[in-house]
N, C-alpha and C positions, 0 to 999 in steps of 0.2 A: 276541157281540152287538156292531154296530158301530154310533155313533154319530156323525152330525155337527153338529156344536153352533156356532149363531148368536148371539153378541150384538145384539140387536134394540131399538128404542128404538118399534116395534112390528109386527105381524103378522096376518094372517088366513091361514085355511082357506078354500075356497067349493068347493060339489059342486055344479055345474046353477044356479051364479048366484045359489045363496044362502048365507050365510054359515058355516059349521059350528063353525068355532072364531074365537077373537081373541085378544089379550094386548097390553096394552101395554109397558113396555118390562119386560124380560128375554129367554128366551133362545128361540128354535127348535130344536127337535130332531127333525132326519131318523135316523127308524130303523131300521137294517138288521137282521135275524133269516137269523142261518147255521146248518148243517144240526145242526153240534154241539153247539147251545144251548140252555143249561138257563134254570129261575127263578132261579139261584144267580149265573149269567151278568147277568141283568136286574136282580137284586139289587146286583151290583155298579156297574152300570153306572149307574143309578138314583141310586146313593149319589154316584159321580162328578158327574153331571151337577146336585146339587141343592147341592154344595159346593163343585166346581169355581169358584175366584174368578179371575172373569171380569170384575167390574166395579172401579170405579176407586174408591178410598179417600177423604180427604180431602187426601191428599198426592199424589193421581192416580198412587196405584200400582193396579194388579190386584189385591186385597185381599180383594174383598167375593165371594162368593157370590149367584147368585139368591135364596136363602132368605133369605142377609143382607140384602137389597134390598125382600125382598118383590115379586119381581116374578114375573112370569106365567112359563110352560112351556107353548109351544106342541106338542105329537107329531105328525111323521109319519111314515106305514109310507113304505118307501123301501125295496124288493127290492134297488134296482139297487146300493145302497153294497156289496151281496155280490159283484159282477161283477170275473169277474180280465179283466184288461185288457192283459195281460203278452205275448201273442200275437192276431197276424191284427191283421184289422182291422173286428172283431164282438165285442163281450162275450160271455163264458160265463157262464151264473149257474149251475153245476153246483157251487159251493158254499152256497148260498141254500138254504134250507131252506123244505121243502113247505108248500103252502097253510094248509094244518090246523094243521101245526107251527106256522109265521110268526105265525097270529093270534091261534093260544093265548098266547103269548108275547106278542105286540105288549096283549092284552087286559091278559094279570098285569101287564105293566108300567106297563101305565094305570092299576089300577085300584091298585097298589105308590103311583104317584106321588100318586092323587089324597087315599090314605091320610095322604099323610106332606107335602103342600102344599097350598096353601088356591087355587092361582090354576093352574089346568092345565085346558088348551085341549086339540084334536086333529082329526085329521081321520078318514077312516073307511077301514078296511083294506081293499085293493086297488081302491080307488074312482080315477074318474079326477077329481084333485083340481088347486084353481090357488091355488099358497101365493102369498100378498103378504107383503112381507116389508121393512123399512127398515135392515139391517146396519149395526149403529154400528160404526163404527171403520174400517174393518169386520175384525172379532174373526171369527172361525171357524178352529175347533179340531176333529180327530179326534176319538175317543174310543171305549176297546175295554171289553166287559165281560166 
């Protein structure tokens, strides 16, 4: 499971103009689902992203975690973060995992997050969606599960 993670000072979702998700400041996360990925995969990956310390301490170090912050968690599905890009000049998403797969995953993961934080946003799977987004810093990090 591949993740790309935004420090945000804030964000939206909108599907056809209206709003679907929001957060203030914390993090964005585009999410990618590949073909070999388990709960166990989103489990970890979940773990990463809700302790990963992203935000700045009182000594403006990178210290704090969103959890420690109390800030929001935006989710997007995001096929393309699976596309190898190594050859040509067209992505291959022949590592991306099927429709069925991707959303059963992209759900457990949502529903993993909304378990275990009080402030989780998202948008809606394979929808054609328009993230707004303000990157502090701007902080953007990988992240694999």
């Amino acid at each position: 499971m591949l993740g790309l993670v935004q420090r945000v000072s804030s964000a939206s979702v909108s599907i056809d103009g209206k709003i679907q998700g929001q957060i203030g400041q914390g993090l964005v996360l585009l999410l990618g689902v590949q073909k070999d990925d388990t709960r166990e995969n989103a489990d970890k990956l979940l773990h990463r992203v809700l302790n990963y310390r992203l935000f700045s301490d009182s000594a403006s170090k990178m210290n704090l975690s969103v959890k420690d912050i109390n800030g929001g968690l935006l989710v997007i599905s995001q096929f393309t973060l699976a596309a190898d890009t190594n050859k040509g000049m067209r992505p291959s998403f022949s590592s991306a995992a099927a429709p069925i797969q991707a959303e059963a995953l992209y759900d457990y993961f949502l529903a993993s997050a909304k378990s275990l934080h009080n402030d989780v946003g998202c948008g809606i799977f394979a929808a054609d969606m328009q993230v707004s987004l303000c990157n502090d810093g701007p902080v953007t990090f990988n992240l694999r599960g």
